[in-house]
C-alpha positions in Angstrom: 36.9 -94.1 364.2 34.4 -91.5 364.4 32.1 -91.5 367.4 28.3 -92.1 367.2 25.4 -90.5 368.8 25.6 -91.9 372.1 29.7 -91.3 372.3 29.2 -88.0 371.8 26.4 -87.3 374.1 29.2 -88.9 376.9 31.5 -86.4 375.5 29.4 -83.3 375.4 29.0 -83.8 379.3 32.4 -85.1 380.3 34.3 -82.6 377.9 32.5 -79.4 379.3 33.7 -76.7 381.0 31.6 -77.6 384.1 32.9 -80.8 384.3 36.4 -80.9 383.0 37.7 -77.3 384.1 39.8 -77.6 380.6 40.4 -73.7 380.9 40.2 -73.0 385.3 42.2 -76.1 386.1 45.6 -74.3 385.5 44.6 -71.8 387.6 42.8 -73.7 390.1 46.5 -75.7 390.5 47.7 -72.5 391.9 45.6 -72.3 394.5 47.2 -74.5 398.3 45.0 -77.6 399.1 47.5 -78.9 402.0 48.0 -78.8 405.4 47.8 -81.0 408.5 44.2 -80.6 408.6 43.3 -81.7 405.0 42.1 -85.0 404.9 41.0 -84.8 401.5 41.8 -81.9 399.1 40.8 -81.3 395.3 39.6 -84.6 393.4 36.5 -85.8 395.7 33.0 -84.8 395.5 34.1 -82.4 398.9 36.5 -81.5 401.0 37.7 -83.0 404.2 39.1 -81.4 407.4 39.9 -83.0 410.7 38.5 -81.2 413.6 39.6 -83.6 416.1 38.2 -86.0 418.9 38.1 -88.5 415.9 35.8 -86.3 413.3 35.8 -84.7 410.0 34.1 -81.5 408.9 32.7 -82.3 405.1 32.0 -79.1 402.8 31.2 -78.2 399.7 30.6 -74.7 397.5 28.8 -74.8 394.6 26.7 -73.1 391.4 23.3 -73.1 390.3 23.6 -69.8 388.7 21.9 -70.7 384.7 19.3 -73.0 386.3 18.4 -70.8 388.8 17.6 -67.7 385.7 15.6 -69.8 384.0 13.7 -71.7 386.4 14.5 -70.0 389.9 12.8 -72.2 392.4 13.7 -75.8 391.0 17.2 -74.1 389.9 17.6 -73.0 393.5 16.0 -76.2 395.0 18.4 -78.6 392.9 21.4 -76.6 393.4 20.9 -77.5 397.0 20.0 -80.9 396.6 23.2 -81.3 394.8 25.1 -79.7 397.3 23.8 -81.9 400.3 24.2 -84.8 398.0 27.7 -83.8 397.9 28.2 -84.1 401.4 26.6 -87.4 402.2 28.1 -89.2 399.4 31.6 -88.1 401.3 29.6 -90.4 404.2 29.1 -87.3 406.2 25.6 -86.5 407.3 24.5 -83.1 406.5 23.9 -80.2 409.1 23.8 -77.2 407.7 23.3 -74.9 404.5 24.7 -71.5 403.7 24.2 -69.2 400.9 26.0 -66.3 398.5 23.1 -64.4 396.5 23.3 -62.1 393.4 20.4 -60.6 391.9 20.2 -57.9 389.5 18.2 -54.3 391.4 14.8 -55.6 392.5 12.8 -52.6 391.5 13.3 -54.6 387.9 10.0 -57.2 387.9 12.5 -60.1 386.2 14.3 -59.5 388.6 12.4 -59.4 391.6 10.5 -62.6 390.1 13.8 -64.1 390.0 14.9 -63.8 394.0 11.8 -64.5 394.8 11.7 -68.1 393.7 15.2 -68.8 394.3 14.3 -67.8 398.3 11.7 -69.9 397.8 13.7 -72.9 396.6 16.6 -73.0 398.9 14.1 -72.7 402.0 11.1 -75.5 400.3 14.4 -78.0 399.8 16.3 -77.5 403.0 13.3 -77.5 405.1 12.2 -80.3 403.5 15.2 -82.4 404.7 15.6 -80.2 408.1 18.7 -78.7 407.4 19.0 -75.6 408.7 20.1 -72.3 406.3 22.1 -71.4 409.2 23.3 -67.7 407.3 24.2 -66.4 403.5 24.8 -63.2 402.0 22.8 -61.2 399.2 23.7 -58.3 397.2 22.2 -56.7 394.1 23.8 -55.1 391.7 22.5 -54.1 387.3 25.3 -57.0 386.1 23.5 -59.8 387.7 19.9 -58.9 385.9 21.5 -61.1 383.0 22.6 -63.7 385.5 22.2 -64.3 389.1 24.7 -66.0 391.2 23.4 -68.7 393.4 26.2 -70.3 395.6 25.0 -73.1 397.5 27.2 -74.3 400.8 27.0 -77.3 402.8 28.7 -78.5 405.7 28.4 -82.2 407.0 30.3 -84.3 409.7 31.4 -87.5 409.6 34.0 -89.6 411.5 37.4 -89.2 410.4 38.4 -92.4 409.9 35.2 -93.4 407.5 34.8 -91.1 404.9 34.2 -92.3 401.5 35.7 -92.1 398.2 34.8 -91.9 393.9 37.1 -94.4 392.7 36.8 -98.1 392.6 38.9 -100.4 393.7 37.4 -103.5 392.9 37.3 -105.7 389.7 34.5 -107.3 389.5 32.1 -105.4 392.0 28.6 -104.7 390.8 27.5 -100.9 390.1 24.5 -100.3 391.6 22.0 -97.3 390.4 20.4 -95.6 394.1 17.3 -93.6 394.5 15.1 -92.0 392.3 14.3 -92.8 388.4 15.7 -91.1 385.0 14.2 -89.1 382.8 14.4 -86.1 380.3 14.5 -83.4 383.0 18.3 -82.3 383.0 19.4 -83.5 379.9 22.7 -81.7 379.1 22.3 -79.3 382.4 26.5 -79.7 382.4 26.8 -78.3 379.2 23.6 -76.0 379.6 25.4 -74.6 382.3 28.8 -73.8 380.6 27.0 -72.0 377.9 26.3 -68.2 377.6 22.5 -67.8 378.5 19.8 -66.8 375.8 16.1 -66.3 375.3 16.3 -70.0 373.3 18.0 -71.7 376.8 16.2 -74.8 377.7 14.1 -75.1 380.8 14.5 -78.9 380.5 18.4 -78.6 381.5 16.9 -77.9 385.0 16.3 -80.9 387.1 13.4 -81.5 389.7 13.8 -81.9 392.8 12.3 -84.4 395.4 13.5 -83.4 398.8 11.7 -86.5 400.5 13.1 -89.2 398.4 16.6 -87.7 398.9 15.8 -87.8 402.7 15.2 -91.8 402.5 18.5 -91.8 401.0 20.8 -89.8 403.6 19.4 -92.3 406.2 19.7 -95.3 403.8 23.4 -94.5 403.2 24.6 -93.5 406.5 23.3 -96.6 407.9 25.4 -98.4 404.9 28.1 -96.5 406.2 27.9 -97.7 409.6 27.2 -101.5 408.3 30.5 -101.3 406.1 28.6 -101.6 403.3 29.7 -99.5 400.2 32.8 -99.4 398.9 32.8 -96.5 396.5 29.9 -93.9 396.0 29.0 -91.0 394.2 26.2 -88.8 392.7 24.6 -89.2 389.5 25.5 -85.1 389.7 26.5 -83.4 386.1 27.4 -85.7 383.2 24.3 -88.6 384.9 25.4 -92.0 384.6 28.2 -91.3 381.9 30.1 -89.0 384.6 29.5 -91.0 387.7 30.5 -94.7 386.6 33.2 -93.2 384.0 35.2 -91.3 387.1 34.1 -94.1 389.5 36.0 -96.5 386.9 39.3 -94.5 386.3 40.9 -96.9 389.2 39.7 -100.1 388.1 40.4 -99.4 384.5 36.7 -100.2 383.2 33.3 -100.5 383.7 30.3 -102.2 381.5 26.8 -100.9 382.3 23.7 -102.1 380.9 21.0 -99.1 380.5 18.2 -101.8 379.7 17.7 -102.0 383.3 18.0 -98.3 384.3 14.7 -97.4 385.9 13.0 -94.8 383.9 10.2 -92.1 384.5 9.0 -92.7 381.1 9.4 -95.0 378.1 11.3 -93.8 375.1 14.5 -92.6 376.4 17.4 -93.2 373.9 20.7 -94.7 375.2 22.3 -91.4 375.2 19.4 -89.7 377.0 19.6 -92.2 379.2 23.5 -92.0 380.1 23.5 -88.2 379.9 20.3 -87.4 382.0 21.3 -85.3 385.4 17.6 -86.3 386.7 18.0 -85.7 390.6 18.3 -87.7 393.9 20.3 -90.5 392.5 24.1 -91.9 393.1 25.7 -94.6 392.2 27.5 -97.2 394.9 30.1 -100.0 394.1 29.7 -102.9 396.3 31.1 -106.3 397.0 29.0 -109.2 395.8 29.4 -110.7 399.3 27.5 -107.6 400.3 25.0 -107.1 397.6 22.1 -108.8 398.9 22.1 -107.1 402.3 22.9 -103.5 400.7 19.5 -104.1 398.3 17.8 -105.2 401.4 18.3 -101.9 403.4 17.5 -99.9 400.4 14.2 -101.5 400.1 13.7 -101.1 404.0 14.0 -97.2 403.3 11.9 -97.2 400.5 15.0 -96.4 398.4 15.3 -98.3 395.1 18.5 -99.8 394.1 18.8 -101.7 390.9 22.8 -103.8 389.5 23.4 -101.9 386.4 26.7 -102.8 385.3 30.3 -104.4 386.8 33.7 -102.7 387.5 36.6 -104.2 384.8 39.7 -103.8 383.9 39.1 -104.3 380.4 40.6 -100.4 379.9 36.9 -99.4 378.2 34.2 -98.1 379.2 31.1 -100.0 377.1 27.5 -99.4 377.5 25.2 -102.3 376.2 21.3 -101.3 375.5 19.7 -104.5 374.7 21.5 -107.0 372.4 23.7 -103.5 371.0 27.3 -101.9 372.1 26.0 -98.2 372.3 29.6 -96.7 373.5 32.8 -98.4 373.6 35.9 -95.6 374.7 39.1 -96.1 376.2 39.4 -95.1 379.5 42.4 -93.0 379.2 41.0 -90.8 376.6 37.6 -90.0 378.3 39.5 -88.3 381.3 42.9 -87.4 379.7 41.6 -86.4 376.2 40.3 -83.2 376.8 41.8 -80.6 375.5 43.1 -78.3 378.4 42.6 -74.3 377.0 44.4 -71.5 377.5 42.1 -68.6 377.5 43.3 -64.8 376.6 41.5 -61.9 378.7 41.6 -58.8 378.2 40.6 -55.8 380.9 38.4 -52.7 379.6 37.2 -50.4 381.9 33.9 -49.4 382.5 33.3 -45.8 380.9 
């Protein structure tokens, strides 16, 4: 059948190029991810190296080049707010931030309007959280003036033997929506971000950041971690809700989530605005019912909110309910392994 409104907003996210590498993932393959060290490789929200005496280094690389040209402070800010998020979602607490800068020559007033507020935004986040921007790299050059680079890095550590996975593994476990509420700001900031920037691109694909309320969750989660009680988490990162419990659900074969009890910034969001929304500081946590009661009660003790929104299945589907209607009802198999994986042509002309 053909999909409706909501379907499609899933697929618009999930179906990018920022989310499902459809034509860098054959060349990404190439690239080693082994060795005795690697406790995790490719797949996870980070990567995972023994350093010994019984811990892990946690790391992560990652863009915020589009946001960060149209709205350079929050662009900046969010890019490392998703970056740390990164890192304690592995279960690994955060300790330090690096960063790779591009600008476009500075005598240019765009330009220097542009490093400006990025500066500004990596420092107002991480010193927000106290993590340290330990050192980075900046280098100008006329290319970037239509597009900085903004590469955010974060290093965490974690012991070795509890670090934490994005897929499932029970049937039957609640899903439980972490941290702060959803709203317009993001909408589509996947597919914003695999577009080709214009005069027309949309400030409201950049989320806001709220440094503070992501700082209630590192301590909330780490104490989790230390209580045993999560059994799969990740962040509500690019794609929102549609992303997160769709890739937390490839294990169990299925998820249904209920976005009537989503907490919302404002009234009025659609189902798919709802699903799709990349609003920050929020993750998503699989459970066991056993431990429900005691994960919601250290959530509220950090002033963190946590709300059930949904169950892990097996029914093979992933359905979203919104009131007494089915909004989305897709097979599992063809959200992740429908995409159509593209094989790009390039062609090299030198500069004259």
């Amino acid at each position: 059948r053909e999909p409706n409104l909501t379907e499609l907003g899933i697929f618009s996210v999930m179906w990018s190029e920022h989310c499902s590498y459809k034509s860098s993932r054959m060349h990404l393959k190439k690239l080693p991810t082994e060795g005795p060290q690697v406790i995790e490789g490719p797949g996870e929200n980070a990567g995972v190296l023994d350093i010994g005496e019984g811990l892990a280094a946690v790391f992560k690389i990652e863009s915020h080049n589009h946001p960060s040209f149209i709205e350079p402070y929050e662009g900046a800010a969010t890019g490392v707010g998703g970056i740390i998020r990164d890192i304690f979602t592995m279960g690994a607490r955060p300790v330090a931030l690096l960063n790779s800068l591009h600008f476009g020559p500075i005598n240019q007033a765009k330009n220097q309007l542009i490093m400006e507020g990025v500066v500004a935004g990596i420092a107002g986040y991480g010193n927000c959280m106290g993590i340290p921007t330990v050192g980075g790299e900046i280098y100008f050059e006329q290319n970037y003036s239509h597009n900085p680079i903004v590469n955010a890095f974060c290093l965490g550590i974690a012991p070795a033997n509890e670090i934490f996975r994005a897929k499932a593994a029970g049937i039957g476990n609640p899903i439980i929506y972490v941290g702060a509420k959803t709203g317009r700001d993001g909408i589509h900031g996947a597919t914003f971000s695999s577009l080709e920037l214009t005069e027309e691109s949309p400030s409201s694909a950049v989320q806001i950041g709220d440094p503070i309320t992501q700082k209630k969750m590192i301590d909330m989660i780490i104490e989790a971690r230390d209580e045993g009680l999560i059994q799969v988490i990740t962040d509500n990162g690019a794609g929102g809700l549609s992303s997160s419990v769709g890739e937390m659900a490839e294990l169990t074969g299925g998820a249904d989530l209920d976005l009537t009890v989503v907490p919302l910034k404002q009234a009025g969001l659609s189902p798919w605005e709802i699903l799709v929304s990349e609003s920050q500081e929020r993750m998503t946590v699989g459970v066991r019912p056993v431990d429900c009661a005691e994960f919601e009660a250290l959530a509220e003790l950090h002033e963190v909110e946590a709300t059930a929104v949904g169950t892990f299945t097996n029914s093979g589907a992933f359905i979203v309910n919104y009131g007494d209607s089915t909004v989305a009802h897709l097979p599992m198999e063809f959200m992740h392994d429908g995409c159509p994986q593209l094989q790009l042509n390039s062609e090299w002309i030198p500069p004259i």
